[in-house]
C-alpha positions as CSV (number, residue, x, y, z in Angstrom):
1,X,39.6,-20.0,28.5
2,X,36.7,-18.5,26.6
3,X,33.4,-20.0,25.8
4,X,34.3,-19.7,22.1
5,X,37.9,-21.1,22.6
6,X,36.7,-24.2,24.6
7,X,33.7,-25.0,23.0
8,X,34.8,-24.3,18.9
9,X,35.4,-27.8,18.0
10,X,31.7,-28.6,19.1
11,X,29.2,-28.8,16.5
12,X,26.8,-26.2,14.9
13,X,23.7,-26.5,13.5
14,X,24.7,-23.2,11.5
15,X,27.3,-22.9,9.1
16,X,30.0,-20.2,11.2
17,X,30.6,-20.1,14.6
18,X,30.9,-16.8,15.4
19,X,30.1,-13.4,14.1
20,X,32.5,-11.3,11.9
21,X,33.1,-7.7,12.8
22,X,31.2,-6.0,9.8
23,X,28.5,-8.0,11.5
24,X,28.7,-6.6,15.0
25,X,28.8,-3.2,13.3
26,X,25.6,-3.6,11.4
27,X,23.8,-4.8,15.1
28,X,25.1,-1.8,16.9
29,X,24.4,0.7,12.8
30,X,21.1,-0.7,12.2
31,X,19.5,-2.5,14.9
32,X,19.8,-6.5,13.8
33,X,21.7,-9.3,11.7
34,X,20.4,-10.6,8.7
35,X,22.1,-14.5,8.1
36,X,20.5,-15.6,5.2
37,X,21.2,-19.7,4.7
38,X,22.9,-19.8,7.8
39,X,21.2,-22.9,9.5
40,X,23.2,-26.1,7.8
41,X,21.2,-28.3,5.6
42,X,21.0,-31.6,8.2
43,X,19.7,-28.6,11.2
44,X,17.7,-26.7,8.8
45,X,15.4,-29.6,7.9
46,X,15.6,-31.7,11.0
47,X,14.1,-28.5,12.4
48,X,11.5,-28.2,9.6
49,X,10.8,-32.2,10.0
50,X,11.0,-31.7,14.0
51,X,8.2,-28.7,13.8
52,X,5.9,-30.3,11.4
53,X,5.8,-33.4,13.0
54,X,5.0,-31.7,16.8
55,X,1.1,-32.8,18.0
56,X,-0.2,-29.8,17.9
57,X,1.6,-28.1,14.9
58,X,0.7,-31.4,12.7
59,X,-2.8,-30.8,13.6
60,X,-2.7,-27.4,12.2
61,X,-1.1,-27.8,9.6
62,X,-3.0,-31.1,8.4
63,X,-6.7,-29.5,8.9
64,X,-9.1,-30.1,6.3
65,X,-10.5,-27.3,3.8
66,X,-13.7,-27.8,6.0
67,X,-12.2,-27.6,9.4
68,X,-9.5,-24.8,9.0
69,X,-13.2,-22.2,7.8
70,X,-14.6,-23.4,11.0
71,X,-11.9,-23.0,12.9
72,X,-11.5,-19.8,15.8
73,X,-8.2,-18.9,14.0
74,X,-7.7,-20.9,10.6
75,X,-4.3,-19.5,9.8
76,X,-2.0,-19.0,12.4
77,X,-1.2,-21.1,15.2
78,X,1.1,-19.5,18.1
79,X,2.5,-21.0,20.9
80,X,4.4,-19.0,23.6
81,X,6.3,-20.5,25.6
82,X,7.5,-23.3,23.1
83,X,8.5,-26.0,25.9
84,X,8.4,-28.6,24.3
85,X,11.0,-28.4,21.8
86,X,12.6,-31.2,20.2
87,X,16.2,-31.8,20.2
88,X,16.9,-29.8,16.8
89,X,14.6,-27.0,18.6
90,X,16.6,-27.5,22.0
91,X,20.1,-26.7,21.0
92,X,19.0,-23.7,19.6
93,X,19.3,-22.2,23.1
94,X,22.8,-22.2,23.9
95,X,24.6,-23.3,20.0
96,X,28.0,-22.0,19.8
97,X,27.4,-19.4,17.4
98,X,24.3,-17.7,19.5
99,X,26.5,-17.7,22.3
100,X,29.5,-16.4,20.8
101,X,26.9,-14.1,19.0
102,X,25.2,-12.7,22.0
103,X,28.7,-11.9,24.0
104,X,30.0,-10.1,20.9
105,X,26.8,-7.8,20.8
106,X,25.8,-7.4,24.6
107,X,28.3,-8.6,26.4
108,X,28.2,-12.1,29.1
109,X,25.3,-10.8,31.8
110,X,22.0,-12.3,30.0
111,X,19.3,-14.7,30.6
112,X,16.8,-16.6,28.4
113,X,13.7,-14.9,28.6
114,X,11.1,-16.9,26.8
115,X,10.5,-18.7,23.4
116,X,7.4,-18.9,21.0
117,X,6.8,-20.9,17.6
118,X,4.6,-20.1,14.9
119,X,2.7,-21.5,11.8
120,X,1.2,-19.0,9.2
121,X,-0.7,-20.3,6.7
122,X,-2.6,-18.9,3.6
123,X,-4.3,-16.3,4.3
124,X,-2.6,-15.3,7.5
125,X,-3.0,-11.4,8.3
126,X,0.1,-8.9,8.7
127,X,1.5,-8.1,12.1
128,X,2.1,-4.1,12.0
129,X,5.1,-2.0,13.1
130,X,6.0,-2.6,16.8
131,X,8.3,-2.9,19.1
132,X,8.7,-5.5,21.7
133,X,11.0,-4.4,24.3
134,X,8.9,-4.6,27.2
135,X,10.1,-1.7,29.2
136,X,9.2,0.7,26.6
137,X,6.2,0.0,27.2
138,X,5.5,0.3,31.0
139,X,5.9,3.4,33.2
140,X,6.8,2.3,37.2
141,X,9.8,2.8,38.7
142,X,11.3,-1.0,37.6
143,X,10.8,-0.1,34.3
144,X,12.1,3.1,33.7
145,X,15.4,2.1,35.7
146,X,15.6,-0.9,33.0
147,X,14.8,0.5,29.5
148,X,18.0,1.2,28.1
149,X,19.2,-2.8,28.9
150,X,19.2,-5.1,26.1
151,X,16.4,-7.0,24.7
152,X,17.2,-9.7,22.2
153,X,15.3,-11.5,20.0
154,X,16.7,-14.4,17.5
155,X,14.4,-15.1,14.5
156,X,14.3,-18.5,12.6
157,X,12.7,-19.2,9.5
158,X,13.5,-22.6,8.9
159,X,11.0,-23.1,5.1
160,X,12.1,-19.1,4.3
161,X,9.9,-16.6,2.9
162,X,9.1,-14.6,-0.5
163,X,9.3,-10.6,0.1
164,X,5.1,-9.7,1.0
165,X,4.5,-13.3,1.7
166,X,4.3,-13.3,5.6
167,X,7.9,-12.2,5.4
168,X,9.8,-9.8,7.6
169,X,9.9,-5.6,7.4
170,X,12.2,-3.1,9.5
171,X,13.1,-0.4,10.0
172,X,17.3,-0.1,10.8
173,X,18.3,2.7,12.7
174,X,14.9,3.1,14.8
175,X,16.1,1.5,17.7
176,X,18.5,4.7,18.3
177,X,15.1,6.9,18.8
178,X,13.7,7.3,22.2
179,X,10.9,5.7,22.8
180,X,8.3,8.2,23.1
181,X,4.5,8.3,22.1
182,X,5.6,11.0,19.3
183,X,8.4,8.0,17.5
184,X,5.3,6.5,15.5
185,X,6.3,4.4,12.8
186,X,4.2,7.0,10.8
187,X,6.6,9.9,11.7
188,X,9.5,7.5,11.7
189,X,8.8,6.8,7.7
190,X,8.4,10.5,7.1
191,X,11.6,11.3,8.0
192,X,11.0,13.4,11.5
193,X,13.3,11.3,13.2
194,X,16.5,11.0,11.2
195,X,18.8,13.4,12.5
196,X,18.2,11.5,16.0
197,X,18.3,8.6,14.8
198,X,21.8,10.0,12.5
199,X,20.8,8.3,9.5
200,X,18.3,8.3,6.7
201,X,15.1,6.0,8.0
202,X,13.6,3.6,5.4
203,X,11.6,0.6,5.7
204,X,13.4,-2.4,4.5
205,X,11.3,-5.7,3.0
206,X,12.9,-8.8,3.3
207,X,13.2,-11.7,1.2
208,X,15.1,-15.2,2.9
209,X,16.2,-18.4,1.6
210,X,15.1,-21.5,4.2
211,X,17.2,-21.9,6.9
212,X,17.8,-18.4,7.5
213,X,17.9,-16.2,11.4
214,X,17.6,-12.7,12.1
215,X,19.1,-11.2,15.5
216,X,17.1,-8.2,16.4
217,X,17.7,-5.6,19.1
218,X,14.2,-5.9,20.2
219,X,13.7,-1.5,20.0
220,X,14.1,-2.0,16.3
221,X,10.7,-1.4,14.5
222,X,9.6,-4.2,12.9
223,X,6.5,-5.9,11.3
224,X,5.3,-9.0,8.7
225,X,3.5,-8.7,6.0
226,X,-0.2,-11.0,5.6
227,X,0.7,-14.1,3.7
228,X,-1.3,-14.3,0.1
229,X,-4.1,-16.6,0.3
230,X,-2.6,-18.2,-2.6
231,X,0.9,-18.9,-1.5
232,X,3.2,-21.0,-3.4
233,X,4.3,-21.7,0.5
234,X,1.5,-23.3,2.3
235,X,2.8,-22.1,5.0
236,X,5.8,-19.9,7.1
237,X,7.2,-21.7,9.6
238,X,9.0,-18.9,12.7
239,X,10.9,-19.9,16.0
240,X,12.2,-17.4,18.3
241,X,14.2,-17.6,21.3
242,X,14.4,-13.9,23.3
243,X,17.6,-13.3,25.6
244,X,17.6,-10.2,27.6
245,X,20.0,-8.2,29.5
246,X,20.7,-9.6,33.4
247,X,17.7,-8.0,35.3
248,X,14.1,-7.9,36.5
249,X,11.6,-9.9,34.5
250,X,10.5,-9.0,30.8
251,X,6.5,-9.1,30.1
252,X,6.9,-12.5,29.0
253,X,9.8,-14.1,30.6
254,X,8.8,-17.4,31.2
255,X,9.5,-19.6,34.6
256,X,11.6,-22.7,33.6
257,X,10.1,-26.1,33.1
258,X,11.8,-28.6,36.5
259,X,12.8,-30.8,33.1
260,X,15.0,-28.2,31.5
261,X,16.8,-27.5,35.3
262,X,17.5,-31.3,36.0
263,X,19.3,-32.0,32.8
264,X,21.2,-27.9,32.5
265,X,24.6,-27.9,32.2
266,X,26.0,-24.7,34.2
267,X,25.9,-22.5,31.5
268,X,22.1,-23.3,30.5
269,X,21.5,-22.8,34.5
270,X,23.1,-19.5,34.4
271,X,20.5,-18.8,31.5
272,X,17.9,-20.4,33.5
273,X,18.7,-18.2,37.0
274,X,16.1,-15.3,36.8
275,X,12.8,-14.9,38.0
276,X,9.5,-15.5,36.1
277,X,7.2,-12.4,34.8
278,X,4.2,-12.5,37.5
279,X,1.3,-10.3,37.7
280,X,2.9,-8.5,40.6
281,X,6.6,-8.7,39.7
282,X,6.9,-5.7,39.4
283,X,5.5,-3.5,42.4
């Protein structure tokens, strides 16, 4: 029996269970999955509640006028790996929709790679166009060998975000280009690469309701835009959780917490059994 026949009847924090084909085609078409309003309304803001009301995110976010100017970095706060998620955070990792999503698009040999949460507040600056399929970006004999295996990253904006208010750009179709110095972003825009890439490339500006997720094949070019110092939204709120393709260590693949192995179930273990990016990994 199948992981989405067995396990259908168990509950979701997002409002399907499973992808539909048009959605699986626009993965493979355009590079990611845009679910606006996916997350239900009890996930979406035990999330929101169970983020806001983490130590260190609280701190953050509570900081007077006077101590977010003196601060080193007054509007962004970044934590990578996010290990101590709450339960809402928790059953992000192996929900049955991201399960049944990630065996539709890639297939069953993945691992968790790593997670990271963030907090942008007014006045946070724009991240430009990148890619983050580690790989790419490395030139040894380990990385070449895995550069064409997946790299997956699953986006949650649990409070949303207005289009050029810290919110989301891509550029679908881009991960069909090679990754060579030569595929700028710059180049990509100007329309060099669109035969190779088959289609017409355009830079697409998002705008998502709370409780949305984005699945991104990680060699899609992507980027956010700075957040206006006067924001109706005092702040963005952004989880990820990264999967990749069964397979040597990505640059950030983190080593599991002894917590998370005593209390896996044998799929989380199967998630869980890969080794940790080190300094030396790989020689």
């Amino acid at each position: 029996m199948s992981f989405q026949e067995s396990e259908q009847l168990m509950d979701s924090l997002f409002r399907q269970t499973e992808p539909r084909q048009k959605e699986i085609a626009s993965f493979h078409k355009d590079g990611c999955i845009v679910y606006p309003d996916i997350m239900s309304d009890e996930a979406r803001e035990g999330l929101i509640a169970e983020v806001t009301g983490w130590e260190p995110a609280r701190r953050f976010i509570e900081l007077s006028d006077e101590s977010r100017q003196a601060a080193e970095n007054p509007s962004v706060f970044f934590e990578r790996p996010w290990n101590d998620r709450g339960p809402w955070a928790d059953r992000l990792i192996d929900d049955v929709f991201v399960v049944n999503l990630l065996r539709a698009t890639i297939g069953t040999e993945y691992h968790f790679c790593h997670s990271a949460l963030n907090v942008a507040w007014r006045g946070a600056g724009p991240g430009g166009w990148h890619q983050d399929h580690h790989h790419w970006k490395h030139e040894n004999p380990v990385n070449l060998a895995e550069r064409d295996k997946y790299y997956i990253q699953i986006l949650y904006y649990p409070n949303g975000f207005k289009r050029g208010d810290r919110s989301l750009m891509a550029i679908p179709g881009s991960h069909r280009v090679a990754p060579t110095a030569e595929a700028t972003p710059e180049r990509l825009l100007a329309g060099d690469f669109d035969e190779e890439a088959g289609r017409k490339l355009e830079q697409r500006d998002l705008d998502l309701p709370p409780g949305s997720m984005v699945f991104i094949n990680a060699r899609m070019f992507h980027a956010f835009q700075p957040k206006a110092v006067d924001s109706p939204q005092a702040y963005r709120l952004f989880a990820i959780d990264i999967f990749k393709e069964a397979g040597p260590p990505h640059r950030y693949t983190q080593e599991i917490p002894s917590e998370w192995m005593k209390k896996a179930d044998s799929y989380r273990q199967m998630l869980f059994d890969r080794e940790p990016y080190t300094e030396n990994c790989w020689d």
